[in-house]
N, C-alpha and C positions, 0 to 999 in steps of 0.2 A: 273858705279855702285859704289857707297860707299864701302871706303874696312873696314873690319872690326873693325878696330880701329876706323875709323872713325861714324862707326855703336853706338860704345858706347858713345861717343863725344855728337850724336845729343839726347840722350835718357834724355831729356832734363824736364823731368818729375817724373827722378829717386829719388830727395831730396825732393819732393814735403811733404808738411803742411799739415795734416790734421784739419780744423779747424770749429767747427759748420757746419758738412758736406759739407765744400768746398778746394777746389782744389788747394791749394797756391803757383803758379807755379812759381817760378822765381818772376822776378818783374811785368812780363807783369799782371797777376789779381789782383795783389796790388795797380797798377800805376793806370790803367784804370777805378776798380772799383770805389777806391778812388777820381778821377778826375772827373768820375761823378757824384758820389756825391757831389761833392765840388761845380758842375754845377748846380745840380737842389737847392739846399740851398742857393745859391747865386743869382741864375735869379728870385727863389719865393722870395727872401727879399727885391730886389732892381726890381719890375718888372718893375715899368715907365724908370730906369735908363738901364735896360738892353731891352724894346721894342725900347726907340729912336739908342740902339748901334747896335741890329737887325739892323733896317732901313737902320742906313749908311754904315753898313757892307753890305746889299744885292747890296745897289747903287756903292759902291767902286768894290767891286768885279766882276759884270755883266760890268763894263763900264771900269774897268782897265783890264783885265783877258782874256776877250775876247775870244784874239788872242788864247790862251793857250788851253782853251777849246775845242774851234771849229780845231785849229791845230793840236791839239791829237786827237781827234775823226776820224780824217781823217787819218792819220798815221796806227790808229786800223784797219780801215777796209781794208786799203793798204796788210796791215801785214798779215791778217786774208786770203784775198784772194791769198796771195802767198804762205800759208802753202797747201791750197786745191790743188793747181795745180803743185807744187814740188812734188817730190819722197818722201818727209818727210810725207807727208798727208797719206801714208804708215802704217805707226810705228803704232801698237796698245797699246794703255794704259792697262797695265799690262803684257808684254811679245805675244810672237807671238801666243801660245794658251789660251789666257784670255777669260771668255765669259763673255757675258752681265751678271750683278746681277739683273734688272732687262728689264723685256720685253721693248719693244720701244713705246707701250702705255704706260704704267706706268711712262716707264724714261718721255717720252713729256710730259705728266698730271704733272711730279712734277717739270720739269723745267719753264712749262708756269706758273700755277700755285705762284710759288718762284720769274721767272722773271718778272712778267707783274702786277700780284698782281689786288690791287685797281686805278691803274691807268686808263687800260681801261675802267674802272666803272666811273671814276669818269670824263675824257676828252672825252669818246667815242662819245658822242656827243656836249658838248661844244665847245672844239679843233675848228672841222671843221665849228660851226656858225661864232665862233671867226673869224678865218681865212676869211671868205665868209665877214664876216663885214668889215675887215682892211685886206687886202690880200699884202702877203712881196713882195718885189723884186718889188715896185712899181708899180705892177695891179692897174688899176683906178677899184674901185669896182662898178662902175656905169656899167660898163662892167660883167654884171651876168655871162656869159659862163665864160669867161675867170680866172673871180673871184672865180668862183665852182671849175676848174680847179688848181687852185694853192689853196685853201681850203685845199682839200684832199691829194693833195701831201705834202702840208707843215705839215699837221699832219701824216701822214704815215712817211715823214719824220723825225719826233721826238720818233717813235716807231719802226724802217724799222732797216738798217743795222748797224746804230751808235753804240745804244747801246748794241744790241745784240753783236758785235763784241766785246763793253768793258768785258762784260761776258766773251767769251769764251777767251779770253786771260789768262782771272783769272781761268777761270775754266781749261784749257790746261794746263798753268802752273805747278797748284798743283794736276791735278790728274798723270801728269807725272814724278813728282818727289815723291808722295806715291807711284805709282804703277809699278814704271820704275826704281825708285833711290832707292825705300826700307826707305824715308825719313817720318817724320810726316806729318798731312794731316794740314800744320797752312802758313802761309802767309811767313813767311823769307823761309820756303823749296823752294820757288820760284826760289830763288837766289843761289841755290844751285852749280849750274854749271858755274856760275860767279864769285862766293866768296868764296864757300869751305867751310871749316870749320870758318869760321868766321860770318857766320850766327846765330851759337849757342851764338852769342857774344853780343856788346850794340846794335850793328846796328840790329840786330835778335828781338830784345828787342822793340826796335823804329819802326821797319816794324808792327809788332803783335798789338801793341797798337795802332798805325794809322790806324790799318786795324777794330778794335774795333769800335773805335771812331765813324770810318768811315760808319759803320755797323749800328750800333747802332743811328745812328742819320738820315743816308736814313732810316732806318725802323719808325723811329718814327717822319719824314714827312709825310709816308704812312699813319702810323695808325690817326695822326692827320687829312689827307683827310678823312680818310673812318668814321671817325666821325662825322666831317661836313657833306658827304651824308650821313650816315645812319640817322643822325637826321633831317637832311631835309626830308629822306624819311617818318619820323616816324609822322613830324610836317602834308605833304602832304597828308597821310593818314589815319592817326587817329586823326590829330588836336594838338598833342604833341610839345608842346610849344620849339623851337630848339635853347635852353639857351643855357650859359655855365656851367649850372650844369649837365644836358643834357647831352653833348657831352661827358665830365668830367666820368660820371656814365658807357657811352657806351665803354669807353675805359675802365674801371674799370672790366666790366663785360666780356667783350671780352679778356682783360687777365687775367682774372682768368678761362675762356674756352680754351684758349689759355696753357694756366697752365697744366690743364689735360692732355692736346693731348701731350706735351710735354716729360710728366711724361709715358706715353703708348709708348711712342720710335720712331723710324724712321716708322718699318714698318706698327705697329695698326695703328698711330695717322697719321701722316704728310702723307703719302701713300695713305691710305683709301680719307682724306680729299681733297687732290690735286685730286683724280681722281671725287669724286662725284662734285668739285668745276667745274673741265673743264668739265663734262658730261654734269651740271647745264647750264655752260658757253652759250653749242654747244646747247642748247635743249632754248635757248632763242635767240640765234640769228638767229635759225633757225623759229622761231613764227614769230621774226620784220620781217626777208627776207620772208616768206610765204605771210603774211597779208600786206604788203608794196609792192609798184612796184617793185615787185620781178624782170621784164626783163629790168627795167632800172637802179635798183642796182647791181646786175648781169654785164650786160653792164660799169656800171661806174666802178667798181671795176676795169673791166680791161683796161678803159680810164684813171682810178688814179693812176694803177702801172705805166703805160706808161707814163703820167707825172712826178711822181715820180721821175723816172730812170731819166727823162730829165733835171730837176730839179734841181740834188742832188748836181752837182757841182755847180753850183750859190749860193742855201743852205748853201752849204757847205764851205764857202768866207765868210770871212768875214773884207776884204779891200775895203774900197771905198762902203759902205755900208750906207745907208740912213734911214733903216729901223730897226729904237735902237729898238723901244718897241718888233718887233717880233724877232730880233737876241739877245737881252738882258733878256729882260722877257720871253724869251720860249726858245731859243736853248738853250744860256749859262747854264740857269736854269737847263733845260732839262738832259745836259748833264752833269752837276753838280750833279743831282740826280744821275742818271744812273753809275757815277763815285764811287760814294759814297756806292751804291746797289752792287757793282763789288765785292768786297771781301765777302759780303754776298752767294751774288746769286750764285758767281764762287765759291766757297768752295762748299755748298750744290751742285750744278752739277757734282762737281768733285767726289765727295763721292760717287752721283751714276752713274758715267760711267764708273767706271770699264769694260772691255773689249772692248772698243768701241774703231776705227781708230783715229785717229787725223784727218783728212780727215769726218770721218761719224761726230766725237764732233762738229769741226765747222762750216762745210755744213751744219749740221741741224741746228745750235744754229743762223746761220745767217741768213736761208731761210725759213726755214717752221715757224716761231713767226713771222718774215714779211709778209709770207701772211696771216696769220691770223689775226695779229693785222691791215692790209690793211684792211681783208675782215669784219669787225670789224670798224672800222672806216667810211667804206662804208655805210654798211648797218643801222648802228646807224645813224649817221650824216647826211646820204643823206635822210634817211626816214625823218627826222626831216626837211630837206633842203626844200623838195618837198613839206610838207603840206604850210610850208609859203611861197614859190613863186607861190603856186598854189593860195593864197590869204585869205589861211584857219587857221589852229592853228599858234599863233604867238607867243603863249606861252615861248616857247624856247629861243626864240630870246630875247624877253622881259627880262626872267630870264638870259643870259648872257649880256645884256645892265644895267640890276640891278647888277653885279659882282656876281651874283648866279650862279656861275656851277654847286655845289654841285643843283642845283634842275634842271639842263639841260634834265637826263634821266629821269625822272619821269613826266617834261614835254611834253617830246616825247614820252610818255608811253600812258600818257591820252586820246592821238589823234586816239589811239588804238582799236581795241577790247580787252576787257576781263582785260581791264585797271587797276584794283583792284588787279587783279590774279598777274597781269606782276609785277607790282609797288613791290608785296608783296614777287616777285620770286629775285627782281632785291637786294633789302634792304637785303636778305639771302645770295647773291654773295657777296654785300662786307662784310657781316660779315663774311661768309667762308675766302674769300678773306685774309682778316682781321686775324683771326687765323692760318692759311697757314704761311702768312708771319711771323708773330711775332713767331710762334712754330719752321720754320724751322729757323729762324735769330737762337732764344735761342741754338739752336742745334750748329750752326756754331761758334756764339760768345762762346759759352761755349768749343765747341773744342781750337779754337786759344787761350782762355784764359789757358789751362790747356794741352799744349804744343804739340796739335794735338793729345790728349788723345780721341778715339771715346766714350767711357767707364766712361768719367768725372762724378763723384758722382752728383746725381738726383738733389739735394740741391741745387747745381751751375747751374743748367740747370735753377731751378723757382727762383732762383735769377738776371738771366740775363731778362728772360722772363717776371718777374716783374719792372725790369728798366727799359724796354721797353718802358711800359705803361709811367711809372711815369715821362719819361722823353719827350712822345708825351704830355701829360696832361702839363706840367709844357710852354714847347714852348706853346703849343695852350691857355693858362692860360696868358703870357704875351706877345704876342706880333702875336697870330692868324697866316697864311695866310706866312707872310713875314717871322716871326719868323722859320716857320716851311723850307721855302723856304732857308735862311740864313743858317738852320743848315746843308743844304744838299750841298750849295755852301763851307763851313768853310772846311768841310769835304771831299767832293769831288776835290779841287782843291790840295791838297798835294800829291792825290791819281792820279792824270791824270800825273803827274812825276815818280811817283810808277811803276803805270803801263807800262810806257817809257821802263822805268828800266828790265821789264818783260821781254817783246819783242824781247831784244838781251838774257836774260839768255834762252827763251824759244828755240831761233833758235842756240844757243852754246849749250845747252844740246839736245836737236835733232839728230843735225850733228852729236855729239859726240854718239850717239844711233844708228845710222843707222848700 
């Protein structure tokens, strides 16, 4: 525990600016804001010159980096399952009588919600055709069994224990050092049991900003996907022409809804939203699994965990490797999101586990989003699977041979009943989606900028929640698809060292706890 001097040391928010209702905390909202600004003014004025440096950055990084990627990702979940089965798994976040703030639905609604976002919307059923077309690890895809098999595991494996593990390291960390150490809830408290007081320092300053950056640009990957499907869904069903003024507009409006919820606080806005999003969720995957071969997605489901698990470490290698376009374009990627979503998604988690084990944080954080996003993957993907090998809708397949993912669900909506209804339930998941994320990002960025302040003046909340937007619009404006990819790679890869960094402060402040 921080002894009292050291209590006023971190309070790191005491000289703070008040400035056009925002929070001048130090250097970190100065550096960051500024630097983003300086990003989106500079990629709108020079777009062709910053779409080809996009380019060669996604191809340098995916094909130099690799190693790092898929090496830390492996490391995490190493780590993750020796905190479960130690005595440390023990220790409750916030002392030995803390209770939950909230219930275990509530907390799973705002963690999946936060962690998973638009992606399952957007790969839940592309992923596994993709896969099923070019299958990794050398499957000859003329081989169907075998090819469906490594399908679903190689997308469960992109959603399964990686990145959830990135999470809860972030989220372990800093809810252990607010609720264990009495420190602020911002990214350098991490370090706390490593560094000391020397976190209030430049290094403190450099962790905060990278964790921004970091943040701030996974999130405005998201929003840039769930613009492409909302507008494919809009073009699908009412003929809405899916421009770029289009997309442009949907992100425009989406945070300025976004905006509101933000402004209503943790528990009206983000709360209410995350539970009616997974309620939404569960109440449509349970239509596909009804109305679909329900006893042979049932079945696969638990034929894909079991490939999965068999899988994970081939996957997981990435030596003597043959297969660039699925370990470059989809793991590295992958995990380069997930990297970058870490400071996000673990902050918001950490805020709300108060009273939870270390043992219950990451047991859940690693198991129960696996079988979801499994069971999820299943039932999307294999419904979609079964119509074209049965020699019926080809729809699907067609729209991921055209590079249309954004239109993969809506084509496997079609084949449906009540096709209109679903299409029209599915277009309001990623807009929930869609505001979920960008309202709880505003929350977390806005804490780290204003020195783990939960309290940060509203003003700063719709100024982060508006850079969101402006800085998905600005990637999807000049460089689409890569652009948005790139920023998650830029950003994620300083942060898979960060994370490293955790790993030992998490298990020396532990020990030091027990």
């Amino acid at each position: 525990m921080p002894t009292n001097d050291t209590q006023t040391d971190y309070r790191i928010g005491r000289d703070n600016i008040q400035f056009l209702g925002l929070d001048i905390h130090n250097p970190v909202f100065a550096v960051s804001s500024l630097t983003i600004i300086a990003f989106v003014v500079g990629v709108l004025a020079f777009r062709e010159a910053a779409a080809a440096t996009f380019d060669a950055l996604h191809t340098w990084l995916t094909s130099t980096f690799d190693w790092v990627f898929l090496g830390a990702g492996n490391i995490f979940i190493l780590f993750c399952l020796l905190l479960v089965v130690t005595p440390l798994g023990r220790i409750r976040l916030g002392g030995p009588d803390a209770k939950p703030d909230y219930s275990t639905w509530s907390w799973f609604a705002m963690l999946f919600a936060a962690g998973i976002g638009i992606g399952l919307m957007f790969f839940g059923v592309a992923e596994p055709i993709t896969h099923f077309r070019n299958p990794p690890l050398g499957i000859d895809a003329a081989d169907t069994a075998a090819a469906q098999r490594m399908a679903f595991a190689a997308a469960i494996f992109h959603w399964g224990l990686h990145p959830w593990a990135m999470y809860a390291i972030v989220a372990l960390a800093l809810a252990f050092a607010a609720y264990n150490l009495g420190l602020p809830l911002t990214l350098r408290s991490a370090f706390y049991p490593v560094l000391g007081k020397a976190v209030w320092g430049r290094f403190g300053h450099l962790i905060d900003v990278l964790a921004v950056f970091a943040a701030l640009f996974g999130l405005a990957t998201s929003l840039g996907l769930g613009a492409e499907q909302t507008a494919a869904g809009l073009a699908h069903i009412f003929g809405v022409a899916a421009t770029g003024t289009t997309k442009v507009l949907i992100i425009a409006i989406i945070t300025f809804i976004a905006v509101a919820s933000v402004v209503a606080g943790m528990d009206r806005g983000v709360k209410r939203l995350s539970q009616a999003n997974l309620l939404l969720a569960l109440l449509l995957l349970a239509f596909v699994l009804a109305v679909g071969p329900t006893l042979d997605l049932l079945a696969g489901f638990a034929d894909s965990l079991g490939h999965y698990l068999a899988t994970i470490g081939p996957l997981s290698n990435w030596a003597g490797r043959t297969d660039f376009d699925f370990m470059h374009g989809w793991t590295t990627f992958f995990w380069a999101w997930w990297l970058s979503w870490s400071p996000f998604v673990g902050m918001f988690i950490a805020r709300v586990s108060r009273g939870r084990t270390v043992r219950e944080l990451v047991g859940c954080m690693l198991i129960v989003p696996t079988l979801v996003s499994a069971l999820w993957m299943n039932v999307f993907g294999a419904t979609a699977l079964s119509h074209y090998l049965n020699g019926g809708h080809t729809a699907v397949v067609e729209a991921v041979q055209a590079q249309q993912p954004e239109l993969a669900l809506f084509r496997m909506l079609e084949a449906l009943p009540l096709a209109g209804v679903t299409s029209i339930i599915g277009i309001l998941l990623v807009v929930i989606f869609f505001v979920t994320s960008s309202d709880s990002g505003s929350l977390v960025i806005d804490t780290i900028t204003a020195g783990g302040k939960l309290d940060a003046p509203v003003a700063q909340r719709v100024f982060w929640c508006v850079f969101e937007g402006i800085v998905a619009i600005t990637l999807l404006v000049s460089g689409g698809l890569v652009a948005l990819q790139t920023a998650s790679l830029v950003t994620g890869f300083p942060f898979a060292l960060v994370l490293l960094g955790m790993c030992y402060s998490i298990w020396k402040g532990l020990r030091a706890a027990r």
